[in-house]
C-alpha positions as CSV (number, residue, x, y, z in Angstrom):
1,X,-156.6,-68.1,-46.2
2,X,-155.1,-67.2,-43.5
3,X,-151.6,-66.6,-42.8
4,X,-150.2,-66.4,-39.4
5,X,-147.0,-65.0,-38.4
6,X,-145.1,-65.9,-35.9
7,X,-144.0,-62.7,-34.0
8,X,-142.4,-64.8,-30.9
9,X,-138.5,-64.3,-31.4
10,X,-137.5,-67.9,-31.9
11,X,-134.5,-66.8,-33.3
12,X,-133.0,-65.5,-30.3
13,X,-134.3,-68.4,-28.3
14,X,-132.6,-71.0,-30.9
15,X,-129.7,-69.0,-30.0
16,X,-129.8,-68.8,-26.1
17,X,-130.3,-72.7,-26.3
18,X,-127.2,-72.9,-28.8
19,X,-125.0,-71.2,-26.8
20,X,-126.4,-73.1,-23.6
21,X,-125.5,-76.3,-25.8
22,X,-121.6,-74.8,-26.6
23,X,-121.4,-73.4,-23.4
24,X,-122.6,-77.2,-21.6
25,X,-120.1,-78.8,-24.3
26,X,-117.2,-76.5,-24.0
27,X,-117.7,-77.3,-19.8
28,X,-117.7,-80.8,-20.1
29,X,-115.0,-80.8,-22.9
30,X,-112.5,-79.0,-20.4
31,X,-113.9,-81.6,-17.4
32,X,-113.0,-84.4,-19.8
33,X,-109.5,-82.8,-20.8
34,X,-109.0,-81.9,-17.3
35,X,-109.2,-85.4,-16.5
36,X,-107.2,-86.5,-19.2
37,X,-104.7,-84.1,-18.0
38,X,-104.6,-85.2,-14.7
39,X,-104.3,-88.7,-15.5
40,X,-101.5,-88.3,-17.5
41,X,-99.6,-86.2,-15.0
42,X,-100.4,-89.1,-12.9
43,X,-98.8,-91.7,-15.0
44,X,-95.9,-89.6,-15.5
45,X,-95.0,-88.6,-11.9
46,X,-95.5,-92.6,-11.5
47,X,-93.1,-92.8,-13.8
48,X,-90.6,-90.5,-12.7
49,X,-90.9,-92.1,-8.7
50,X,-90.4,-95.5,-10.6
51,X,-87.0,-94.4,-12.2
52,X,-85.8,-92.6,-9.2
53,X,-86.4,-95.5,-7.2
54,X,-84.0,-97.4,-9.4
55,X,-81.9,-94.7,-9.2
56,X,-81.6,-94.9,-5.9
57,X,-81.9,-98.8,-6.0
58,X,-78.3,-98.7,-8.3
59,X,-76.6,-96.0,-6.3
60,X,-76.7,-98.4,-3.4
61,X,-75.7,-101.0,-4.9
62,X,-73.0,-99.2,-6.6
63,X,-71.4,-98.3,-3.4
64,X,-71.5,-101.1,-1.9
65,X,-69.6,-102.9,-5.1
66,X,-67.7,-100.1,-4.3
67,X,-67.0,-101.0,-1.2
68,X,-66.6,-104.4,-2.2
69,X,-63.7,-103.6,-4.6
70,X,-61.9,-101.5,-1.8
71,X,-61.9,-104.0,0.4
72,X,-60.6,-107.0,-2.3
73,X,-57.8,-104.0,-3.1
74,X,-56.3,-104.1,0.1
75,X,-56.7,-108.0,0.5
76,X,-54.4,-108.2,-2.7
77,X,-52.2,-105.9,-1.5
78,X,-52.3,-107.3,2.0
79,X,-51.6,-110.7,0.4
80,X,-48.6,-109.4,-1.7
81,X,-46.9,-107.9,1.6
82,X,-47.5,-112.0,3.0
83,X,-46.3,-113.4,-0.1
84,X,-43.3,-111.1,0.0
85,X,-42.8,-111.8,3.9
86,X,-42.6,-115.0,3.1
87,X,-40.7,-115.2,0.4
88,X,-38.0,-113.2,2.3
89,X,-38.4,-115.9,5.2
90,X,-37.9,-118.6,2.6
91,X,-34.9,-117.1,1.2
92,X,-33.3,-116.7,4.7
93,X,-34.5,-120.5,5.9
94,X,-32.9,-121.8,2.6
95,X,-29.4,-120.4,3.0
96,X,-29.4,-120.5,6.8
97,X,-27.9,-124.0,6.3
98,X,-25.3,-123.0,3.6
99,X,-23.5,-120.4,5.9
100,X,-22.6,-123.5,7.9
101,X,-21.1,-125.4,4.3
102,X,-19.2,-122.5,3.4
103,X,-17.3,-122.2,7.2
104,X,-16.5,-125.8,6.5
105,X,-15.2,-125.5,3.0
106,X,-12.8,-122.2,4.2
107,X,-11.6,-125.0,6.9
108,X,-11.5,-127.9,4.4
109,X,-9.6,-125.9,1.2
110,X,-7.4,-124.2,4.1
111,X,-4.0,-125.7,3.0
112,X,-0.9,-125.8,5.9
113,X,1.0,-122.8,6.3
114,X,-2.2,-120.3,5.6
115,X,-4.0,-118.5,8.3
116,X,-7.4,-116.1,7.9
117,X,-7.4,-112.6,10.1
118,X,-10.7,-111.8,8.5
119,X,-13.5,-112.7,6.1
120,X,-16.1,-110.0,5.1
121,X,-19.0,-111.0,3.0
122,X,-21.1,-108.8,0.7
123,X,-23.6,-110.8,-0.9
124,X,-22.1,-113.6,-2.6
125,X,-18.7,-112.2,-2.7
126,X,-16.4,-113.1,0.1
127,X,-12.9,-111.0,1.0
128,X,-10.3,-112.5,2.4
129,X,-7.4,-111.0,4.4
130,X,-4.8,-113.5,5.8
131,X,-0.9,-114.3,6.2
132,X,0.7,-117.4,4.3
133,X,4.2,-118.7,4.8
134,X,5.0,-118.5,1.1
135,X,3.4,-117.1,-2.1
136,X,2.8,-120.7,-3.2
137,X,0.6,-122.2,-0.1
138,X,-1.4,-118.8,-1.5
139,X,-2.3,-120.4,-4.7
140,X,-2.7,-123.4,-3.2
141,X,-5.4,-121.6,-1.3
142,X,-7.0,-120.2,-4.2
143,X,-7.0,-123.2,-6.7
144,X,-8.4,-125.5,-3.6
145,X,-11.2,-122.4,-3.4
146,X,-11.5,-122.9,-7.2
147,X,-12.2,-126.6,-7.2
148,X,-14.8,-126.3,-3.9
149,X,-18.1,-126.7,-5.5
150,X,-19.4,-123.7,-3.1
151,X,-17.0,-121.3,-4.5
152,X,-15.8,-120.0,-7.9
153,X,-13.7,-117.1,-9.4
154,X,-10.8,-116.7,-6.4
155,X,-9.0,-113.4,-7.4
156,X,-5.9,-111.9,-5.4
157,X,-6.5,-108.5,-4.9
158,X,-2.7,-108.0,-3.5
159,X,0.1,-109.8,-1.2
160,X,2.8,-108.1,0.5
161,X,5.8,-109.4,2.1
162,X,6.5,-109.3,6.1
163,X,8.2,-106.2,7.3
164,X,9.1,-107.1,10.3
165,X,11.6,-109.6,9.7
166,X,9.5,-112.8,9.4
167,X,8.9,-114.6,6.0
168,X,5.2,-114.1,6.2
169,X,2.6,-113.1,3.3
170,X,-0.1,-111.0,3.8
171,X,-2.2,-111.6,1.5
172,X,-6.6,-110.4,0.3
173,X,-8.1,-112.1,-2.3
174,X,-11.8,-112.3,-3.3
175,X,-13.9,-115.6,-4.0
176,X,-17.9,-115.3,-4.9
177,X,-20.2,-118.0,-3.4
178,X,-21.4,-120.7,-6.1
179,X,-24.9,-120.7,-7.6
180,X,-26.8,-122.9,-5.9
181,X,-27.2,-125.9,-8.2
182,X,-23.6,-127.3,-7.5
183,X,-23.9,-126.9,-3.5
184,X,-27.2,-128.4,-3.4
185,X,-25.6,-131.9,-5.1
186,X,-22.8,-131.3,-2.0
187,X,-25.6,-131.2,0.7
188,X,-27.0,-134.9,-0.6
């Protein structure tokens, strides 16, 4: 029998082809994870354009609600300066006509014998300074003023007698303007 040996080193050619093999493998496993890397970086720069496009979508949008609420502030606080305008123009059209009623009702509850110098008014309180031929034409004055519906609470502040040899009073007294309700009845 015959026995033959192999002397060819097939060992180190099983190796050069195994480490061809890994070698081959290892190339196309870094290829393939390569491309899986690159494609994922893909997706994710994708992702981050998507969200800074809506980023930038909602910042615009943002300032012009911004923009939208400044403008709505100043036409609310334009439109309180008109509704205060005009509630000032009301308030001067609606007692425009009741200066005229109260001259008449210092004529009308003038009793004989009393005469005015001057009339200030502050607000809805009216002085009086005058001259009366006797204290009692004076409270005559005052209780006519009393029972006027366009005046209430006639006070005399003080009367003094005539110096200069003449029986006449000088006389100031106070008398506030009535509220409304009672005037407005008058006016019908």
């Amino acid at each position: 029998m015959t026995t033959t040996i192999n002397l060819l080193p097939w060992r180190e050619e099983r190796r050069k082809q195994q480490q061809q093999e890994f070698i081959v493998l290892l190339v196309v496993a870094a290829v393939v994870g390569g491309l899986l890397f690159w494609l994922w970086q893909g997706s994710v720069d994708q992702q981050i354009a998507d969200q800074r496009a809506r980023n930038s979508h909602i910042q615009a949008k943002t300032a012009e609600l911004d923009e939208k609420i400044k403008e709505i502030k100043e036409l609310k606080e334009r439109r309180a300066e008109l509704v205060a305008r005009m509630e000032v123009i009301q308030s001067l059209q609606g007692n425009r006509p009741s200066i005229v009623y109260v001259f008449d009702q210092l004529v009308k509850t003038l009793p004989d014998g009393v005469y005015y110098n001057e009339i200030k008014r502050e607000g809805d309180l009216f002085t009086i300074v005058g001259l009366a031929e006797s204290n009692n034409r004076i409270s005559r004055l005052m209780r006519n003023l009393d029972q006027s519906d366009w005046f209430e609470g006639a006070n005399l502040l003080n009367v003094s007698a005539g110096n200069d040899g003449t029986e006449v009073n000088s006389f100031t007294l106070t008398v506030k303007q009535a509220s409304r309700s009672g005037q407005e009845e008058e006016e019908k």
